[in-house]
C-alpha positions in Angstrom: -119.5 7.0 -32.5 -116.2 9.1 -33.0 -117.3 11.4 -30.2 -117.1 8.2 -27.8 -114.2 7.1 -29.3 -112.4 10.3 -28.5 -113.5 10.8 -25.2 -113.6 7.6 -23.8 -111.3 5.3 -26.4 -107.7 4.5 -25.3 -105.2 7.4 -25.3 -101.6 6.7 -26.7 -99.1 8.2 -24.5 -96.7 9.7 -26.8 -92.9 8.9 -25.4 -90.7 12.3 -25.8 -88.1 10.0 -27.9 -87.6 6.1 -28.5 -85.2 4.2 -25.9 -82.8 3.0 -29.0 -82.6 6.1 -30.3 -81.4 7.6 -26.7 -78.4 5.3 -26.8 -75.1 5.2 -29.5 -72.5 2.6 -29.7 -69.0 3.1 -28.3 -67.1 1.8 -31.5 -63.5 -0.8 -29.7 -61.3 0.8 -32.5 -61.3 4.3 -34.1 -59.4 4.8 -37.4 -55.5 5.7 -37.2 -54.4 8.8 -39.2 -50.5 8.2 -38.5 -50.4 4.3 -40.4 -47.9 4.7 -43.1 -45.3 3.4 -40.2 -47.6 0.6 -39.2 -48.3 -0.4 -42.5 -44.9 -0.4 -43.1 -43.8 -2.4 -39.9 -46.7 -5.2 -40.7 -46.1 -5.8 -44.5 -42.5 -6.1 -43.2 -43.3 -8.4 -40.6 -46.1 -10.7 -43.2 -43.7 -10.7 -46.0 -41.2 -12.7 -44.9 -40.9 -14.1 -48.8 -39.7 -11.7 -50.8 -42.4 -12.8 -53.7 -45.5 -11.3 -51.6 -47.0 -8.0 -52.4 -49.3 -7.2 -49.3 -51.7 -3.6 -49.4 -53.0 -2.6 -46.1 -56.4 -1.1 -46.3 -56.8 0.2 -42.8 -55.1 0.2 -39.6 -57.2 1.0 -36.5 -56.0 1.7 -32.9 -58.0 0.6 -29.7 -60.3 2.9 -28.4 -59.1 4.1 -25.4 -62.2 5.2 -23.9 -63.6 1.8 -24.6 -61.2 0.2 -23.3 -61.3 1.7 -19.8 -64.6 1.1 -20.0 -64.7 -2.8 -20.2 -61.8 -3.1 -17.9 -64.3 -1.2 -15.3 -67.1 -3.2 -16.0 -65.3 -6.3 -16.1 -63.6 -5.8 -12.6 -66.7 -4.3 -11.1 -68.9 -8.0 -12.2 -65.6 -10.1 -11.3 -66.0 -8.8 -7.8 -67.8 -11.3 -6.1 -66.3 -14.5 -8.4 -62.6 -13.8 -9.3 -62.1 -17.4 -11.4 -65.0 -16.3 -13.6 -63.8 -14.7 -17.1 -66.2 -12.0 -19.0 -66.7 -11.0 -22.2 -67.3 -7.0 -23.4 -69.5 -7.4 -26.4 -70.6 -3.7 -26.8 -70.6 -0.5 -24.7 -73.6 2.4 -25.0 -73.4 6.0 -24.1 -76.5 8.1 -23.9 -76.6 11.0 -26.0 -76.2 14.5 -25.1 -78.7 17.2 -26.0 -81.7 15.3 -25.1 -84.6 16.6 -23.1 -83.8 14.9 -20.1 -80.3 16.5 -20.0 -79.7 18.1 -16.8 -77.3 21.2 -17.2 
């Protein structure tokens, strides 16, 4: 029974790597090195009492890359209805070094 089920049973077709894993967010903000003037600038700006203490944790800066992105995209689906308004919940990239990479 084995020997049928090897010859004639269904064959799996194994895929050379899953979809998801093909594919890697686009973060919309990457951390800022350079924040000791920003943090300055917005604890300024928040404390306008003088009895507030305010610590900043992070500051991020928009992602460019992401952000010429979704204006694209956005302008690109706008084309045919310019009163309609969009939304740019998350960008993918594929990732390099795959198989199907063409050099």
């Amino acid at each position: 029974m084995g020997l049928f089920k090897r010859l004639f049973g269904e064959k799996e077709i194994p895929l050379e790597e899953p979809v998801q894993d093909r594919w890697q967010n686009i973060p919309p903000y990457i951390e800022e090195r350079e924040y000791q003037l920003a943090s300055l600038v917005a604890s300024a700006i928040a404390a306008s009492d003088s009895n507030s203490d305010f610590v900043v944790k992070r500051v991020r800066k928009r992602n460019p890359e992401a952000q010429l992105v979704s204006i694209i995209a956005t302008i690109v689906a706008t084309g045919e209805q310019p009163e309609s308004v969009f939304r740019v919940t998350s960008i993918k990239e594929e990732k390099l070094g795959g198989s199907n990479d063409v050099a």
